[in-house]
C-alpha positions in Angstrom: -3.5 29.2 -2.8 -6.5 27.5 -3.8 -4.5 24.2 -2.5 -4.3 25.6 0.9 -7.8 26.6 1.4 -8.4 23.0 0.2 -6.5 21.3 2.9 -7.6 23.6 5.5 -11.0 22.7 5.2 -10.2 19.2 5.0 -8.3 20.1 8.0 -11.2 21.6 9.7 -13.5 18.6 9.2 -11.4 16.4 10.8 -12.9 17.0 14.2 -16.5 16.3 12.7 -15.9 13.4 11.6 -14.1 12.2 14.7 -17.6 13.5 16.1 -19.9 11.6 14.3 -17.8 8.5 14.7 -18.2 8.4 18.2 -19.7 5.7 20.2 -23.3 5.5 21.5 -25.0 3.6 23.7 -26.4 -0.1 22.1 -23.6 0.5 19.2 -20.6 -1.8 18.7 -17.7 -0.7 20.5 -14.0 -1.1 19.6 -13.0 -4.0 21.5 -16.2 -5.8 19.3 -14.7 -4.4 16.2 -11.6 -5.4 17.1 -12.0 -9.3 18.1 -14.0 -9.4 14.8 -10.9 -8.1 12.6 -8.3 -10.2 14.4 -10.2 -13.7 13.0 -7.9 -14.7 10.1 -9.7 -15.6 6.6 -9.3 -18.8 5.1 -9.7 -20.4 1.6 -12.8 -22.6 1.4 -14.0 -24.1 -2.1 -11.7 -21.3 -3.7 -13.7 -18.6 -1.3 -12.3 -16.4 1.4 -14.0 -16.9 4.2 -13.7 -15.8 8.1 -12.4 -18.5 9.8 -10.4 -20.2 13.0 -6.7 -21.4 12.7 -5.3 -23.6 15.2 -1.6 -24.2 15.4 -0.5 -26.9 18.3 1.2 -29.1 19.1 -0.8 -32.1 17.0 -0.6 -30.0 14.2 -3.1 -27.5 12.2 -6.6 -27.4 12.0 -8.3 -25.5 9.3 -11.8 -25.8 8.2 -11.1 -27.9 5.5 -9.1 -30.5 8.0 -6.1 -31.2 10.3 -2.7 -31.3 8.8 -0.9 -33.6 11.9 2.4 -33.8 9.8 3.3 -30.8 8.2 5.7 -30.5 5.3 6.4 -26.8 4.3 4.9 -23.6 5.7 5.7 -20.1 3.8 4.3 -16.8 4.0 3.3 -14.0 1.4 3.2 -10.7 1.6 0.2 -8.8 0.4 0.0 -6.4 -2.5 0.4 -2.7 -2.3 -2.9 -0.8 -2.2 -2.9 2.3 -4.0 -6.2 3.3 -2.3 -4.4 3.1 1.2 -1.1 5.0 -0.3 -3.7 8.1 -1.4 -5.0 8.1 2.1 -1.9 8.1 3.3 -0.6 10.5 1.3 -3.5 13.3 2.2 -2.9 12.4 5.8 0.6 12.3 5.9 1.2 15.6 3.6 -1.6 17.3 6.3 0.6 16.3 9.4 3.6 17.2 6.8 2.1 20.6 6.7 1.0 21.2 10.2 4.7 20.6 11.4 5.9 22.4 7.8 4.2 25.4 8.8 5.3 25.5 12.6 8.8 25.3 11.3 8.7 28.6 10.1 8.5 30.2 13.7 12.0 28.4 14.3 13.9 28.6 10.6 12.3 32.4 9.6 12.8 33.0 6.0 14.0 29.9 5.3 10.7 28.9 6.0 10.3 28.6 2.2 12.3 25.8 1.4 11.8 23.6 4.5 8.1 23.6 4.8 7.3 22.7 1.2 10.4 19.8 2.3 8.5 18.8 5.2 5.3 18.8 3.8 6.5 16.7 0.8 8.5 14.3 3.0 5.6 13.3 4.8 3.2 13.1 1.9 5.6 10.7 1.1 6.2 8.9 4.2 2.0 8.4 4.5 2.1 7.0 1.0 4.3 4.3 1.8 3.1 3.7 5.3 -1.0 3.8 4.1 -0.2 1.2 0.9 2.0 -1.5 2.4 0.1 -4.6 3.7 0.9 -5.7 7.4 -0.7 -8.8 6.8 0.5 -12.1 5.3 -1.1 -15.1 2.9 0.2 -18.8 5.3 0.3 -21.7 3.0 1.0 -24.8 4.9 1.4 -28.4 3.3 1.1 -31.4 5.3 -0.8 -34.8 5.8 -3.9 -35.5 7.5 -4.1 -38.4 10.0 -5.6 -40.6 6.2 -2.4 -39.4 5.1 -4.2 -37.3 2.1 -2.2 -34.7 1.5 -3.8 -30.9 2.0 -2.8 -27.3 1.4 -4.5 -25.4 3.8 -4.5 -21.6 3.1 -5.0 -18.6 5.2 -4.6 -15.0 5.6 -3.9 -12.7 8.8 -4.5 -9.1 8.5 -2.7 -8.2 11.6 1.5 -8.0 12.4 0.8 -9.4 15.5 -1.1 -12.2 14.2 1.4 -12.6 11.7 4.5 -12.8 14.2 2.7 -15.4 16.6 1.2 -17.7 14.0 4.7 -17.9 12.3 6.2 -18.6 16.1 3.6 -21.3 16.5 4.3 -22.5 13.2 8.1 -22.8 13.6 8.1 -24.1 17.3 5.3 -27.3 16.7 6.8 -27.9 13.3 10.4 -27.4 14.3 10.4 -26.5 10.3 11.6 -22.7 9.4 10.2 -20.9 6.8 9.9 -22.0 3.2 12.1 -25.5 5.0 10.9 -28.8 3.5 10.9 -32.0 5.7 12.1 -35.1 4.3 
């Protein structure tokens, strides 16, 4: 019971906090936020750093140089954050029992096994979906115009990011993943 009145005032607060959140005059708005997050980071003097990646057709230019002939490319995915599997855990088990509990009006008694089911399932679901990474770690090894050889390293946050960087890649490189060039 005391669960219950837990998540129903967590429940309740919800629309507060969607409240407070909102947008006012002189305040940064989402597209803002969003052209900021979409920047890729990059590894400078062994720092991570907000940066700009360009992938062409002469090659890839990072802050620390231009690679013009690139060697290998590969891709990493990122850890598993517990922090983001709790919060999406509590989310997904407070959707779970939203839609647990308005199963009962449909499955009557047998409300008591399939809304505990429900709720679990999407306690579950949110724990998985909230911990796993969409983003990816690009190392890409190459030589500079000098011929110095350089490993430039950089990270996008985004899916999207990650999908079109790794199209660029493969189309100016004509190199697939993790492919080494003679």
């Amino acid at each position: 019971m005391k669960r219950t009145i837990a998540a129903l005032t967590a429940l309740m607060l919800v629309p507060t906090t969607t409240l407070a959140s909102s947008i006012r005059p002189g305040s940064i708005n989402h597209k803002t936020l969003n052209q900021k997050s979409r920047q890729p980071t990059c590894l400078v003097d062994e720092e991570w750093e907000k940066c700009e990646v360009i992938v062409d057709e002469t090659g890839v230019t990072h802050p620390i140089g231009k690679v013009t002939n690139v060697v290998q490319w590969t891709t990493e995915e990122k850890d598993f954050s517990y922090g983001g599997a709790a919060v999406g855990a509590v989310a997904g088990t407070g959707v779970g029992m939203m839609v647990g509990l308005g199963s009962c009006a449909f499955t009557g008694p047998l409300c008591l096994f399939t809304a505990p089911a429900i709720m679990s399932g999407g306690g579950t679901a949110g724990a998985g979906l909230g911990g796993k990474g969409t983003g990816k770690f690009f190392t890409v090894i190459g030589d500079d115009a000098q011929g110095d050889r350089l490993i430039l390293e950089f990270n996008h946050k985004t899916g999207k990011a990650v999908k079109k960087t790794s199209k660029l890649l493969l189309n100016t490189t004509k190199l697939a993943e993790g492919e080494t060039r003679k």
